[in-house]
C-alpha positions as CSV (number, residue, x, y, z in Angstrom):
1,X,0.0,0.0,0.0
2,X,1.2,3.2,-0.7
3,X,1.7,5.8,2.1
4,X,-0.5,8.9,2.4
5,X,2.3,11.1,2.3
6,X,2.5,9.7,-1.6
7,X,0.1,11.6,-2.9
8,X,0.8,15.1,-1.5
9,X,4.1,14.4,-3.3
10,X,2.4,14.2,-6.7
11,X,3.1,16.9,-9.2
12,X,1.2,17.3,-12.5
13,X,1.8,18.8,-15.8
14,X,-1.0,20.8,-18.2
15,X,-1.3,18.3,-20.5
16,X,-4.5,17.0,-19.6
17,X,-6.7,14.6,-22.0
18,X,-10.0,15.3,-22.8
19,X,-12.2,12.1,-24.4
20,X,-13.5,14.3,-27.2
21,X,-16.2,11.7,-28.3
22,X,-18.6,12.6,-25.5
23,X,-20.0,15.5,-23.7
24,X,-18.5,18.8,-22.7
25,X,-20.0,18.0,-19.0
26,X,-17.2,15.5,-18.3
27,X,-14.5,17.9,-18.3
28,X,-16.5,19.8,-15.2
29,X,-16.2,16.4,-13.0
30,X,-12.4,14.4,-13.5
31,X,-9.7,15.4,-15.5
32,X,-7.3,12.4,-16.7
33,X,-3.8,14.2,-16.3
34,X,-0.1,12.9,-16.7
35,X,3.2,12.7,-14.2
36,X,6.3,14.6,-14.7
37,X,9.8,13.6,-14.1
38,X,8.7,14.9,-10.6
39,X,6.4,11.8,-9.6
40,X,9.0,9.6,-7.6
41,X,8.3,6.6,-6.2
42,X,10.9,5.4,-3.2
43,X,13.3,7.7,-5.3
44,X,12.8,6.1,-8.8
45,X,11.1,8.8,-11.3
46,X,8.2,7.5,-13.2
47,X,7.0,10.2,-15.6
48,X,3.7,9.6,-18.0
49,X,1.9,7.9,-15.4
50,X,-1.9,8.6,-16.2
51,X,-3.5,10.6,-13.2
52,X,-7.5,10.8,-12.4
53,X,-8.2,14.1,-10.5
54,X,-11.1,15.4,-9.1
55,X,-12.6,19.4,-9.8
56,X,-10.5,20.2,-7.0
57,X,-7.1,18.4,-8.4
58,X,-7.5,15.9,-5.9
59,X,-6.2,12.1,-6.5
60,X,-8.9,9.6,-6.7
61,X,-6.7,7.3,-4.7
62,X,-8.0,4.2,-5.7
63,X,-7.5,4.8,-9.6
64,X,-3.8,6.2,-8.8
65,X,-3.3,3.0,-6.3
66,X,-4.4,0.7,-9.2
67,X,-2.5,2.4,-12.1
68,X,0.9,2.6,-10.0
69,X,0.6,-0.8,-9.4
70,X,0.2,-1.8,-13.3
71,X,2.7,0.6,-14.3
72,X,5.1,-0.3,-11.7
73,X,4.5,-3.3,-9.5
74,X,2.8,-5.7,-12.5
75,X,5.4,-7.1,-14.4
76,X,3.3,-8.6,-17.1
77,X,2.0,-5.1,-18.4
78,X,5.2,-3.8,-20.2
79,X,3.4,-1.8,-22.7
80,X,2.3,2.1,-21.9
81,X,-0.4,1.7,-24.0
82,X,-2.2,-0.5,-21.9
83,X,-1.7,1.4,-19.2
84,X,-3.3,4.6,-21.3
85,X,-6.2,2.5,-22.2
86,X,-6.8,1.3,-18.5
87,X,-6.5,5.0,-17.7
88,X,-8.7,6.0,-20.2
89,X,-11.4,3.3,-19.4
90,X,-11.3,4.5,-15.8
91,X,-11.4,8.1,-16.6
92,X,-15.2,7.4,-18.5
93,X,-16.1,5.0,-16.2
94,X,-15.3,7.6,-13.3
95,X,-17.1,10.5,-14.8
96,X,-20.4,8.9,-15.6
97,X,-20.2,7.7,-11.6
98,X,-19.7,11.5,-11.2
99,X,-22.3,13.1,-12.7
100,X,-24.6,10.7,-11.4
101,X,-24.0,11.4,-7.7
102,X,-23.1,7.1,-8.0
103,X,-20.8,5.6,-5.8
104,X,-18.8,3.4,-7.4
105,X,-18.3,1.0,-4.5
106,X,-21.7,1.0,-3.9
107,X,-23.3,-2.7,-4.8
108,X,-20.1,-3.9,-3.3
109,X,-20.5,-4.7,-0.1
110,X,-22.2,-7.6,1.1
111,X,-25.8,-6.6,2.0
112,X,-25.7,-4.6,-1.1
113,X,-26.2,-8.1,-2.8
114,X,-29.5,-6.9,-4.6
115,X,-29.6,-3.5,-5.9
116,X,-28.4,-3.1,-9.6
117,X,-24.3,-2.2,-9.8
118,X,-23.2,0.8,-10.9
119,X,-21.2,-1.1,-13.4
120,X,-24.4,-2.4,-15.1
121,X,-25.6,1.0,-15.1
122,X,-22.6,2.0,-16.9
123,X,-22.7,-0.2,-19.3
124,X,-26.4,-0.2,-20.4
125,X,-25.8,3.5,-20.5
126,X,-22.8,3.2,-22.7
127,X,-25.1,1.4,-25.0
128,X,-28.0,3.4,-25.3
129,X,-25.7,6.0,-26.8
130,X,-26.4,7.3,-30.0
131,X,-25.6,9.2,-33.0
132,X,-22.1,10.2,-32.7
133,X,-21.0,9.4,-29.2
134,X,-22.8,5.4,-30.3
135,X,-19.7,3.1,-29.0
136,X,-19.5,-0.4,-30.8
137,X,-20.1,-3.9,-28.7
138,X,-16.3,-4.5,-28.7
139,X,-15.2,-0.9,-27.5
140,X,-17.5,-1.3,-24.8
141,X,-16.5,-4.6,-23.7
142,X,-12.7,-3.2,-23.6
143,X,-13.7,-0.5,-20.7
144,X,-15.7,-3.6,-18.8
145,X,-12.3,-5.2,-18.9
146,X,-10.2,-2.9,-17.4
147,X,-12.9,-2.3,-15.1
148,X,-13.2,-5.5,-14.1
149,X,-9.5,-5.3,-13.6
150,X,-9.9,-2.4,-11.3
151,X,-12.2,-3.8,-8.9
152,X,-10.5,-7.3,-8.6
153,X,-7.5,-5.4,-7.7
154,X,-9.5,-3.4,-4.9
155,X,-10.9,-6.5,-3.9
156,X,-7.5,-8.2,-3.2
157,X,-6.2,-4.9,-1.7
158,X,-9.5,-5.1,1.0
159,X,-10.7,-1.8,-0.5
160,X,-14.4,-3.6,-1.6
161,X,-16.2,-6.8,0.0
162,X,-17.3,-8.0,-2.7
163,X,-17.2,-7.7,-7.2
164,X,-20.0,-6.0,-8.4
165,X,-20.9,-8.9,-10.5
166,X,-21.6,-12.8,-10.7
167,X,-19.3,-14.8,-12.4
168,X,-20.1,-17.6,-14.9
169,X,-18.2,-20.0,-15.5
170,X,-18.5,-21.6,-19.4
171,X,-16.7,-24.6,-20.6
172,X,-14.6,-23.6,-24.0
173,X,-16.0,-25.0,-26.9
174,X,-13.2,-26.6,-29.2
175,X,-13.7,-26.6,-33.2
176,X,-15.4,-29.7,-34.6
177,X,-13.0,-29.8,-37.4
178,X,-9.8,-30.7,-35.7
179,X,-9.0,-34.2,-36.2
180,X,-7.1,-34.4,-32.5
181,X,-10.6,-33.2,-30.7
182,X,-10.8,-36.3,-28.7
183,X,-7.1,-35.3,-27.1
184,X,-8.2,-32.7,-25.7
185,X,-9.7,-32.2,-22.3
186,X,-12.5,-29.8,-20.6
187,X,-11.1,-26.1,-20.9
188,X,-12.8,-23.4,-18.6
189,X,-13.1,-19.9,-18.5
190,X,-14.3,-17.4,-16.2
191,X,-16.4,-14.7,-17.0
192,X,-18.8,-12.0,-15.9
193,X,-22.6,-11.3,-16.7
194,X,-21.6,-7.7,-17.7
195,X,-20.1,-8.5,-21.6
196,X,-22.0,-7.6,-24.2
197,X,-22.6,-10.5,-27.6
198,X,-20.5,-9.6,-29.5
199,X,-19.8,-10.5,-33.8
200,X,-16.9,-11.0,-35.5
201,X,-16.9,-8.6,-38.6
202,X,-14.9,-9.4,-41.8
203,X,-11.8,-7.4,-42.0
204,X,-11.5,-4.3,-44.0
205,X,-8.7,-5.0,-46.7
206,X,-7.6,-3.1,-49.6
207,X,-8.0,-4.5,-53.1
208,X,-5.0,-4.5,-55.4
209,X,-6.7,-1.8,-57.4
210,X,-6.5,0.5,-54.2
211,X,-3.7,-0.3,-53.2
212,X,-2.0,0.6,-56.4
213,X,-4.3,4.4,-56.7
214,X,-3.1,4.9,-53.1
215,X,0.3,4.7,-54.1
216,X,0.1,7.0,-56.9
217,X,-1.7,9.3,-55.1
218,X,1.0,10.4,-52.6
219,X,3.4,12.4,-54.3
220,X,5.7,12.9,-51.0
221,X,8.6,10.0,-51.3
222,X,9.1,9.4,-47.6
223,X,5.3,8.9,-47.1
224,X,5.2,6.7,-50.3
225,X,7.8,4.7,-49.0
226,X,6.1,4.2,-45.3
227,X,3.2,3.2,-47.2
228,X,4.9,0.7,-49.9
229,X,6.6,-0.4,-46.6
230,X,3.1,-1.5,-45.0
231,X,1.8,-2.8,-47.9
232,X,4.7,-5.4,-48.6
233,X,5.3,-6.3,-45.0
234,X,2.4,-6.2,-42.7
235,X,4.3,-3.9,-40.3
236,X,2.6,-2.2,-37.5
237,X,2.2,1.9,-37.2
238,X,4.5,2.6,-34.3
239,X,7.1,0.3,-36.0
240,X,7.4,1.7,-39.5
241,X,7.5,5.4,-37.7
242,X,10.8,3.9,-35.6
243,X,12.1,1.5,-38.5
244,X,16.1,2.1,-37.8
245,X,18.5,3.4,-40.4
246,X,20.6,0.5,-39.9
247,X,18.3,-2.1,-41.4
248,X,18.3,-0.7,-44.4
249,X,21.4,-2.0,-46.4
250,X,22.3,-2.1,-50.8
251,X,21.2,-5.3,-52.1
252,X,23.0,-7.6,-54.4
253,X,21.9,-8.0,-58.1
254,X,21.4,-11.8,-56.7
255,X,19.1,-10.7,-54.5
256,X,16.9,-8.6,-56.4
257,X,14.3,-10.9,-56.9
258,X,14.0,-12.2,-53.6
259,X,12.2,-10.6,-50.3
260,X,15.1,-9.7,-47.1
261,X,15.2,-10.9,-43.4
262,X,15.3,-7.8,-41.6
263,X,15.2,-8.2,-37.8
264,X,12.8,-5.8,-35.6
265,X,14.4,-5.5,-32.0
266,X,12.6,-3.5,-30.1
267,X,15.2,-1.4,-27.2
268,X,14.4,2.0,-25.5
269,X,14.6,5.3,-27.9
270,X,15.0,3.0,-31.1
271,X,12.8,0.4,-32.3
272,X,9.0,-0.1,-32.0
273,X,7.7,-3.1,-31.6
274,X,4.1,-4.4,-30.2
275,X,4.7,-5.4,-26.7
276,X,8.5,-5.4,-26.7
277,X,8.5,-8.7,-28.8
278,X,11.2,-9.1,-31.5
279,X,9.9,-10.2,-35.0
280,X,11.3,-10.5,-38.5
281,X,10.1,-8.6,-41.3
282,X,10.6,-9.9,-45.6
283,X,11.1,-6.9,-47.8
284,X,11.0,-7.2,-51.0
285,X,14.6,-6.7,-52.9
286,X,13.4,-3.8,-55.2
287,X,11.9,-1.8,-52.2
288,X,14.7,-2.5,-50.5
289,X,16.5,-0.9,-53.1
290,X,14.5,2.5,-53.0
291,X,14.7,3.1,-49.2
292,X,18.8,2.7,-49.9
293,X,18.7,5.4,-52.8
294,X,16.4,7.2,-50.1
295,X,19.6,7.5,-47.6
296,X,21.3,8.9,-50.6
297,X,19.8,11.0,-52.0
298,X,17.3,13.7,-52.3
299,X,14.4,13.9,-49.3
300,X,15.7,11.6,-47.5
301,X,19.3,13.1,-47.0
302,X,17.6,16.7,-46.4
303,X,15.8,15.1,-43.8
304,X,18.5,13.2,-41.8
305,X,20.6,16.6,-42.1
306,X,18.2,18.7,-40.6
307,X,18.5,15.7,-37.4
308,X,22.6,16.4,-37.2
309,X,23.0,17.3,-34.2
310,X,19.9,15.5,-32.7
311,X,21.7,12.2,-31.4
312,X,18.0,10.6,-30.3
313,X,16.8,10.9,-34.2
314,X,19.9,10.1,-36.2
315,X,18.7,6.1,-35.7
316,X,15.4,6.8,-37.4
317,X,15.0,6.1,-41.4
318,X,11.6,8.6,-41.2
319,X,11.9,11.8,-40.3
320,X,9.3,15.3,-40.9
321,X,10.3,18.2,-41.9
322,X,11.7,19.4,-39.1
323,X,14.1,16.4,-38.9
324,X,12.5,14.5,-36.4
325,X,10.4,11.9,-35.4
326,X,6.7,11.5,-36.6
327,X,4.2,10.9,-34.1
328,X,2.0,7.7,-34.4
329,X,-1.3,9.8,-35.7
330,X,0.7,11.0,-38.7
331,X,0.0,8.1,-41.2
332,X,-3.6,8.0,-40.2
333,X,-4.1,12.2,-40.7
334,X,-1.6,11.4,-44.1
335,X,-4.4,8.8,-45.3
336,X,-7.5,10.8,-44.4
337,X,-6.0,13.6,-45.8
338,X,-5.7,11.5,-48.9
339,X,-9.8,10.4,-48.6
340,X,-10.6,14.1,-47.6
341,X,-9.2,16.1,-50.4
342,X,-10.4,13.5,-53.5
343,X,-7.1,12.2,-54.1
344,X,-8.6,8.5,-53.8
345,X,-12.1,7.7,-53.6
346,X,-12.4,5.2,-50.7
347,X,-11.6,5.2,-46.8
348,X,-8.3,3.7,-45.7
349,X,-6.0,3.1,-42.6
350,X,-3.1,1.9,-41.5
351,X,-4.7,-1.4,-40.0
352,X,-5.7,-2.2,-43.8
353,X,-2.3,-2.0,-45.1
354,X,-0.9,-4.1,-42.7
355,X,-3.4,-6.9,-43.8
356,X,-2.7,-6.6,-47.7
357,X,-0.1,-8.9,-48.1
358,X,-1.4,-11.8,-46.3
359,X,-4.9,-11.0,-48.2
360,X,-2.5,-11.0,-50.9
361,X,-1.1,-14.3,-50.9
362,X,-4.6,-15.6,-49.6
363,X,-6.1,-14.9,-52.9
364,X,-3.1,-16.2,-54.6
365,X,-3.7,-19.3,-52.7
366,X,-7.3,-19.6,-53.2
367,X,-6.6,-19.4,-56.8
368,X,-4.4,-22.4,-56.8
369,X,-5.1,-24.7,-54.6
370,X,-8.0,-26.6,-53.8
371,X,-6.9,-28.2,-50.3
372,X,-8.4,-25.0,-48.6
373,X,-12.3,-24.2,-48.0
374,X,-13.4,-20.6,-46.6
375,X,-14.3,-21.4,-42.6
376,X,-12.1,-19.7,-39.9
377,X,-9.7,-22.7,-39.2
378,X,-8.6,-23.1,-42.5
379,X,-8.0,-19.1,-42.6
380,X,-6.3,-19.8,-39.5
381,X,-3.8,-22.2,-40.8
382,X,-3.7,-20.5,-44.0
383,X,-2.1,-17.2,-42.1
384,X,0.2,-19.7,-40.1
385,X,1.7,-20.8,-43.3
386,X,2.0,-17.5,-44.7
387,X,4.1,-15.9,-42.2
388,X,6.1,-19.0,-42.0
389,X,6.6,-18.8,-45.9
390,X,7.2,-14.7,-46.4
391,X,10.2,-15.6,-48.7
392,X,7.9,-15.8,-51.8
393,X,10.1,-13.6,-54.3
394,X,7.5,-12.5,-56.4
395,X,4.9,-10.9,-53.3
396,X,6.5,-7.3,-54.1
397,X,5.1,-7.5,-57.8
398,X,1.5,-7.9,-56.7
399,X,1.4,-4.0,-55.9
């Protein structure tokens, strides 16, 4: 537990975050603030640490206590975006409690057994939204999560009698296709009457028609290039923004039709990676080729020079104008720019690029073989072999 001398210690910064997609009354009730260098904890600085405060800048102590302990004590949450997204679930969760006069350990103790929780009542309000501040099945369920999260950690820490909910218990149903079936024994899992039914829906993918006007529609080289690298590769956002300067090498004329291990390892002020986990990337030869003559010559060089001098961003292959680092939201305002101004005539983002090649080499596939039906498992095992099978020299040619 952490000492009440903690939180007199806690010094804030102005950069507060505002959830734009709802109601200007929120901003009145909680504000969801961040730590400076300041925010110590038994001497060690932890800055960026998501704050709830109150009207009157008061901690919400049991947020703070809950947040410190994912961001500090929980060694299983290594990434800070899960830790933004617990803070933002909390934060919404918090100021609906708020404005409702609620208490949100009310329902939790244990003659309290019978009235409805205020997490129900979050939830059915979250739904009956409309118009647009309407939330999707799936983004609601994420906030139940890390508010189910909260409270079980309250309810180890003694702060609560009891969860606000009754647990069910379903036995995992396994796919009747699998030929092994019978191996396998009863699987359980826990989970709560609050989650909403929820669909899978059909991924959003690019067709090679798109995918070859979005190319041509971007006439600025180092956003062509991010893009031609998504495309080919299947990279993430945060990783093509960080890709390092030193993966990029000259390849050989026998190489030139063939696609390129490059290694992503993630380590602090350099690579990107989601969750800290090393991968390798294929590139195709040819593209290869262009982000060398990119180091060259032209934008590329003007860029890096306008970084000499900037140790942190001389690692970086893409950098703005200003010679440094992009920030994660610039490919997504790039491609709605693209939408917005008529340049191409359909909505994309950089989630669909990353799926292209594997949808790619699907239809390829389909084409070809026979061995495959459409269900999920086979899609399944068709992905498996994919990524175990990148080398395929010709994928470059399919833009």
């Amino acid at each position: 537990m952490l000492p009440n001398s903690f939180f007199l210690s806690v010094k804030y910064t102005c950069n507060c975050y505002y959830n734009t997609l709802f109601s200007s009354w929120r901003k009145l009730h909680l504000l969801l603030i961040h730590s400076t260098e300041d925010f110590t904890i038994q001497g060690i600085s932890y800055p960026s640490i998501p704050i709830l405060v109150n009207r009157e800048m008061e901690v919400v102590e049991p947020v703070l206590r809950f947040i410190v302990y994912q961001a500090v004590h929980n060694g299983k949450v290594r990434s800070k975006k899960t830790i933004q997204s617990y803070a933002n679930s909390l934060y919404d969760f918090f100021s609906f409690v708020e404005a409702n006069n609620l208490k949100w350990n009310q329902s939790c103790k244990s003659d309290e057994s019978t009235e409805v929780t205020v997490v129900a009542l979050y939830r059915n309000w979250s739904v009956s939204l409309t118009g647009n501040a309407a939330l999707k099945a799936s983004t609601i369920n994420t906030r139940l999560a890390a508010i189910r999260v909260f409270y079980e950690h309250c309810l180890k820490r003694g702060i609560i009698d009891r969860l606000p909910w009754d647990g069910i218990r379903r036995i995992e149903q396994h796919d009747n296709q699998s030929a092994m079936r019978h191996t396998r024994g009863v699987k359980y899992t826990d989970s709560t009457d609050l989650r909403l039914k929820t669909f899978k829906q059909p991924p959003k993918i690019l067709t090679l028609l798109q995918a070859k006007q979005l190319i041509h529609s971007i006439d600025n080289s180092t956003f062509s290039l991010i893009v031609k690298l998504a495309l080919t590769t299947g990279m993430r956002r945060e990783e093509l923004i960080t890709f390092q300067l030193e993966s990029v090498f000259k390849p050989s004329s026998s190489q030139m039709n063939k696609r390129l291990p490059v290694d992503l390892i993630p380590k602090p002020g350099g690579q990107r990676t989601k969750g800290s986990r090393s991968r390798t990337i294929y590139i195709p030869a040819p593209l290869m080729m262009e982000l060398y003559d990119y180091t060259r010559f032209g934008e590329g060089v003007r860029r890096i020079k306008l970084a000499d001098g900037i140790e942190s961003q001389l690692s970086y292959l893409f950098l703005n104008f200003n010679g440094e680092l992009f920030s994660e939201r610039a490919l997504n305002t790039l491609l709605s720019k693209l939408y917005q101004t008529g340049r191409i005539d359909f909505s994309v983002t950089p989630h669909m690029l990353r799926h292209y090649p594997e949808f790619r080499i699907i239809l390829s596939c389909f084409k070809f073989s026979q061995y495959f039906s459409y269900t999920r498992r086979s899609l399944d095992n068709l992905l498996g072999i994919i990524r175990a099978y990148q080398g395929m020299p010709k994928a470059y040619h399919l833009l």
